[in-house]
Structures are given as C-alpha cells and as structure tokens.
C-alpha positions in Angstrom: -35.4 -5.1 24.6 -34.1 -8.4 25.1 -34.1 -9.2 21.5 -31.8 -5.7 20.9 -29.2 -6.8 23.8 -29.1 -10.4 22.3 -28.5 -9.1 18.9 -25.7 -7.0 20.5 -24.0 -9.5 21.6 -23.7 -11.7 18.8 -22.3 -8.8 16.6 -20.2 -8.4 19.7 -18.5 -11.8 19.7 -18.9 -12.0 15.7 -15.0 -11.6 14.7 -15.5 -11.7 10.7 -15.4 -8.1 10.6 -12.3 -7.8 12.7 -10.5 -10.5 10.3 -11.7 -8.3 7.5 -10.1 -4.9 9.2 -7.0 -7.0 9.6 -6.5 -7.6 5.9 -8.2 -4.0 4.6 -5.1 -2.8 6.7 -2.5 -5.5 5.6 -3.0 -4.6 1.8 -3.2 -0.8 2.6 0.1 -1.3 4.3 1.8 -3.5 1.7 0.3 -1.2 -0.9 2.1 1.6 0.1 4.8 0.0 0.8 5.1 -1.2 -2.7 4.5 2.6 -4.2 7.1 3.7 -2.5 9.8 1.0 -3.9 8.5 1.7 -7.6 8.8 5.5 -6.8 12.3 4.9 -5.9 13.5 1.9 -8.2 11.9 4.7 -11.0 13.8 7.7 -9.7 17.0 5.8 -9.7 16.7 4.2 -13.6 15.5 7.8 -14.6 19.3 8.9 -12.8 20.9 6.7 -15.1 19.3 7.0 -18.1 20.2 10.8 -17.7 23.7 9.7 -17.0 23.8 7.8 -19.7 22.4 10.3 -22.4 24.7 13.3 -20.9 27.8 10.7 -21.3 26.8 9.6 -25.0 26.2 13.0 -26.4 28.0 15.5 -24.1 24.5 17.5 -23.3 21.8 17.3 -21.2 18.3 15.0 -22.7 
C-alpha cells in the first residue's frame, strides 16, 4: 500500500506531462489558427482571379 500511495505522489508532483499538454494545446491552437488564414487568404485570391478573368474576357471562368 505504501508503495502505491508513494508512487502516487510522484506522478502527482511530476509536471512533464502537464508541460507536454501545454504545447499539444499551443500547436492545436496555432494550427487552427493558421487554417483558417490560408482558408481566407485562398478565398480572397480565388475573388480576384475571378475578377480578373470576368474583366479580360467579358464572361464568367
């Protein structure tokens, strides 16, 4: 018994896995982040390349 509670608090005060949550949520976070700027960055060139074709030839690419 002593052995269990002993191991239980080692893995208690152990903080590795916390820094490792930390960053697993830091890269989810920046990930998304970073999805959702390319999304928009594409939906905006696609805009104006549609402009552009429509202006140049008068009907829709």
């Amino acid at each position: 018994m002593r052995t269990l509670l002993s191991l239980l608090n080692s893995l208690r005060k152990d903080e590795d896995g916390v820094t490792m949550v930390e960053y697993a949520l830091l890269l989810g976070l920046i990930s998304v982040v970073a999805i959702a700027a390319i999304t928009a960055i594409g939906v905006a060139v696609n805009n104006n390349f549609s402009t552009a074709c429509t202006s140049l030839s008068g009907t829709a690419c």
